[in-house]
C-alpha positions as CSV (number, residue, x, y, z in Angstrom):
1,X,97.9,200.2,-76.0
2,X,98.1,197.4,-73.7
3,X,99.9,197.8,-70.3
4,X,103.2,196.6,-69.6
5,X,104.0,193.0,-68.5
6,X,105.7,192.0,-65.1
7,X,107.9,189.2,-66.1
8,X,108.2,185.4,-66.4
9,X,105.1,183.9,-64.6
10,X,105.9,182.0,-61.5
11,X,104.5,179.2,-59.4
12,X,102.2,181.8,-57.6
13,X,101.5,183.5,-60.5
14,X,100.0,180.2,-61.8
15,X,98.1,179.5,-58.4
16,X,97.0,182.9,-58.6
17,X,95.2,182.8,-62.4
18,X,93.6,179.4,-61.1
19,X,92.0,181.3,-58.2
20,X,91.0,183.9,-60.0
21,X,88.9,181.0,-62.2
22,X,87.3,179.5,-59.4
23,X,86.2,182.6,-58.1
24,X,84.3,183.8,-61.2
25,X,83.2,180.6,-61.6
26,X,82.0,180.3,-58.5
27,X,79.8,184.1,-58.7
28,X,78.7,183.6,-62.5
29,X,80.6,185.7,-64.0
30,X,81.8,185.1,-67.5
31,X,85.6,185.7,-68.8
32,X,84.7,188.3,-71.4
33,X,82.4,190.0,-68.5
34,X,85.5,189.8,-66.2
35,X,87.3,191.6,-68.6
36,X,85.0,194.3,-69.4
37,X,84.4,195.1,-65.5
38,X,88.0,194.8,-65.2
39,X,88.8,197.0,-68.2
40,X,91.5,194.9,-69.4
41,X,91.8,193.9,-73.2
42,X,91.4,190.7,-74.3
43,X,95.3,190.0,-75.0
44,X,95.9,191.4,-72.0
45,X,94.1,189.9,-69.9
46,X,94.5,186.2,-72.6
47,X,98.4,186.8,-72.2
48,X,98.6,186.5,-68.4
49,X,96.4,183.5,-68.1
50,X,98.1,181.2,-70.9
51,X,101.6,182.1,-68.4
52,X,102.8,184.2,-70.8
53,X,103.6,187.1,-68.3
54,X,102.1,188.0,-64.9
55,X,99.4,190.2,-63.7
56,X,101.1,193.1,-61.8
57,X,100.2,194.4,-58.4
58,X,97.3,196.9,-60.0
59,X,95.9,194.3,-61.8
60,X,95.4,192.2,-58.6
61,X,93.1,195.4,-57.0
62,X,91.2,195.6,-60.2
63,X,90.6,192.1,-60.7
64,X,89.6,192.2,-57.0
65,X,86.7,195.0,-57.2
66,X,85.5,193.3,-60.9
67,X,84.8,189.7,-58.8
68,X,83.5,192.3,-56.1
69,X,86.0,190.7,-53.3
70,X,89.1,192.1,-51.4
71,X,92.3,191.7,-52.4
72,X,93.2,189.4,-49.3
73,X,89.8,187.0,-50.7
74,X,91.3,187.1,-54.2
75,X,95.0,186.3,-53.2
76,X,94.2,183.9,-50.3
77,X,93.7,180.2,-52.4
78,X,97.2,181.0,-54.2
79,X,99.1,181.5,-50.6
80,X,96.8,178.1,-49.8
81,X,98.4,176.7,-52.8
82,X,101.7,178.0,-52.0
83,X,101.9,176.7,-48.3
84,X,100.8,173.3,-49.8
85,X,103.3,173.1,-52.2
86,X,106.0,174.1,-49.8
87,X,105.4,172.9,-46.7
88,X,108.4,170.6,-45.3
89,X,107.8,167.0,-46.0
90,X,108.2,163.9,-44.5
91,X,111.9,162.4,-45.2
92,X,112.0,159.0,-43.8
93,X,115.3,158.4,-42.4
94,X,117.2,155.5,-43.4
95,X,116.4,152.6,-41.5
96,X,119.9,151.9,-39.5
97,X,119.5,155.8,-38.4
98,X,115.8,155.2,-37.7
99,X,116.8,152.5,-35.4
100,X,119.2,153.9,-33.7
101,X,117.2,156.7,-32.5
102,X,114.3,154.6,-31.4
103,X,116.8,152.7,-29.8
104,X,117.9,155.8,-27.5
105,X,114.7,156.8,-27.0
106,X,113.6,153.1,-25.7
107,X,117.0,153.1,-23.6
108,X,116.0,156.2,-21.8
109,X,112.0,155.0,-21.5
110,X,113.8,151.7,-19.4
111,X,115.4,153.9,-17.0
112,X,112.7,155.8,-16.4
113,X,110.1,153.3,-16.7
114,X,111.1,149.7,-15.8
115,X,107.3,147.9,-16.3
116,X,105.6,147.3,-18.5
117,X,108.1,145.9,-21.3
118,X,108.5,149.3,-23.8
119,X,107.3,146.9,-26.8
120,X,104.1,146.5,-25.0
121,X,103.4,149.8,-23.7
122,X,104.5,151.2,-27.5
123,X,102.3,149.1,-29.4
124,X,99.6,149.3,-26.5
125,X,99.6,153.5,-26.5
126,X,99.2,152.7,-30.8
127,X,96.0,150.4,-30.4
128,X,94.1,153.1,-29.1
129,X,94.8,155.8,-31.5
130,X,93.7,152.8,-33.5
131,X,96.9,151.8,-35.3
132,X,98.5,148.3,-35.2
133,X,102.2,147.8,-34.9
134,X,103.4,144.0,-34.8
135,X,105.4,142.9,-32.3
136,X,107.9,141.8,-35.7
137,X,107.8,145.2,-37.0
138,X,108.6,146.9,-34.3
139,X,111.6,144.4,-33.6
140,X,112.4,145.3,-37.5
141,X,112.8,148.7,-36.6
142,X,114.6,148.9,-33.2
143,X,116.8,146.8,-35.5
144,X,117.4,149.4,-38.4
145,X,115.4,147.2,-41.0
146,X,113.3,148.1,-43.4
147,X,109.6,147.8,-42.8
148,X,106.0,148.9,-43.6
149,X,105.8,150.7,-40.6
150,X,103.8,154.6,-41.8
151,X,104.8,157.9,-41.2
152,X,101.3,158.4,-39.4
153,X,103.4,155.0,-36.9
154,X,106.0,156.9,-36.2
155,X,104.2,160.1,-35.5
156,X,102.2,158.3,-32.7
157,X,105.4,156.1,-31.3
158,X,106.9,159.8,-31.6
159,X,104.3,160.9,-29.3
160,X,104.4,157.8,-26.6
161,X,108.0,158.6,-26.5
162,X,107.1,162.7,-25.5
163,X,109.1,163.7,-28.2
164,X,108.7,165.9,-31.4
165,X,107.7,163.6,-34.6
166,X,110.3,165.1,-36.6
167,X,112.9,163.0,-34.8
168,X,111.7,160.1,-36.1
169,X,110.8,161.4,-39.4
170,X,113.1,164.2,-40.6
171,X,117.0,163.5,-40.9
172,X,117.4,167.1,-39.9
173,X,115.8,170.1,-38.9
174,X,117.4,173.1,-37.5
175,X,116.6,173.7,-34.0
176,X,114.5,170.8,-33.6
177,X,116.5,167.4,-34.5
178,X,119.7,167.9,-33.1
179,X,119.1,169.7,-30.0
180,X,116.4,166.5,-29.3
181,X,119.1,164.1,-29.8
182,X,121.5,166.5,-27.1
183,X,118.7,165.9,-24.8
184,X,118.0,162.5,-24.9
185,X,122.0,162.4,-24.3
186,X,121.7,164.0,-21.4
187,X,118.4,162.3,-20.0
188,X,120.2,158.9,-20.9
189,X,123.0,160.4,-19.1
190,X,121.2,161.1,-16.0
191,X,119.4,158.4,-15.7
192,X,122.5,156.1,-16.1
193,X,124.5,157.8,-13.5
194,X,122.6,158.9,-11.2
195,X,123.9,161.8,-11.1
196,X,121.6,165.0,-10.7
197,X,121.8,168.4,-12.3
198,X,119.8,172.0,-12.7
199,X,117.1,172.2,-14.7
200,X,118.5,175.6,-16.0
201,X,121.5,174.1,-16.8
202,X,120.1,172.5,-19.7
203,X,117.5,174.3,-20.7
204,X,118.8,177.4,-22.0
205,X,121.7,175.2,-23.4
206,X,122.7,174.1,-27.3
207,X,122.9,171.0,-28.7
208,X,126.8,171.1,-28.4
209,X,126.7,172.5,-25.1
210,X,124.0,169.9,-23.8
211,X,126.5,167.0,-25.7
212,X,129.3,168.7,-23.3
213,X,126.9,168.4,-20.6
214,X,126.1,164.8,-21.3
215,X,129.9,163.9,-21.4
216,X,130.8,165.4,-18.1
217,X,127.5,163.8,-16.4
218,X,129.2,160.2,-17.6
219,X,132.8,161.2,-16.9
220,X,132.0,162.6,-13.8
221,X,129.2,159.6,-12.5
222,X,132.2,157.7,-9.9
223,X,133.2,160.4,-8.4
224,X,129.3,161.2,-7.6
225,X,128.7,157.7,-6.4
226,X,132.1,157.6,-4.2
227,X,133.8,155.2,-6.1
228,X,137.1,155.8,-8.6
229,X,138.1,154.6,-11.9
């Protein structure tokens, strides 16, 4: 009597019967010879790989020691497969918003950096990583237009500007996005006013906390510099 089924195949069930292919293909081992050394019948074993049902947890050991591997070689291309089909993906931001965070980042580059002009130095730090950015495209996109401009563009402006490339490339991710923008708020802040501020202040701080901290940098920046409102 054949052994009892493990429910509905999944996605990793799937990855996990292709894997199991390449691998005997890859040694020279047959399916019926699979089977034998496996001890499986064939409608067992037939069942599972048309998606029928899923190999259990027994099955993966035994299938394992047939294709003479350990279980973590056997089960390692479907968790490939599975981080590939899963990992985050690019989500390119609507242009306006696109533009208005290059836009902050470029305003905070100018304080820091007066010379060279930041469309220079941008496109510049691009040509040697070997990517071209024209001087209209980038205009385009400090803009909030739509342009031809790559995600592998706005990793590398990403990196000329010292931040993560998710700001330019994700409209949000948890822990990352938001508490970039906070920053930047703060940096601008700074840099506007004059004003001067802790390190630890900020750094242990949350993105609503460092938008606080942004707010009384600018509220309190006339008072700093002797003058009144």
């Amino acid at each position: 009597m054949g052994r009892q089924g493990s429910g509905e195949p999944n996605e990793f069930s799937r990855a996990f019967v292709d894997a199991v292919d390449d691998l005997r293909i890859q040694r020279g081992i047959t399916t019926p010879a699979l089977i034998t050394q496996a001890g499986f019948s064939r409608g067992y074993y037939y069942k599972r790989t048309r998606g029928e049902t899923s190999f259990n947890t027994n099955d993966v050991q035994t299938i394992a020691e047939a294709l003479g591997v350990s279980v973590g070689e056997l089960l390692a291309p479907a968790i490939t497969e599975m981080e590939r089909l899963h990992a985050p993906r690019d989500e390119r931001l609507e242009p306006a918003l696109l533009g208005y965070r290059l836009r902050k980042l470029v305003a905070l580059h100018v304080a820091r950096t007066p010379a060279p002009p930041v469309d220079r130095a941008v496109r510049a730090a691009l040509a040697k990583r070997g990517r071209l950015l024209a001087g209209a495209d980038w205009e385009r996109l400090l803009a909030g237009e739509p342009t031809d401009v790559t995600s592998d563009d706005l990793r590398a402006i990403a990196d000329f500007f010292d931040v993560p490339s998710e700001y330019l490339l994700r409209i949000a991710l948890p822990g990352v996005v938001d508490l970039v923008d906070a920053r930047l708020e703060v940096e601008i802040a700074l840099a506007e006013t004059g004003v001067g501020i802790a390190a630890r202040s900020v750094n242990a701080a949350s993105a609503a906390e460092l938008l606080a901290i942004a707010e009384a940098i600018r509220a309190a920046a006339p008072t700093e510099r002797g003058g009144t409102e």
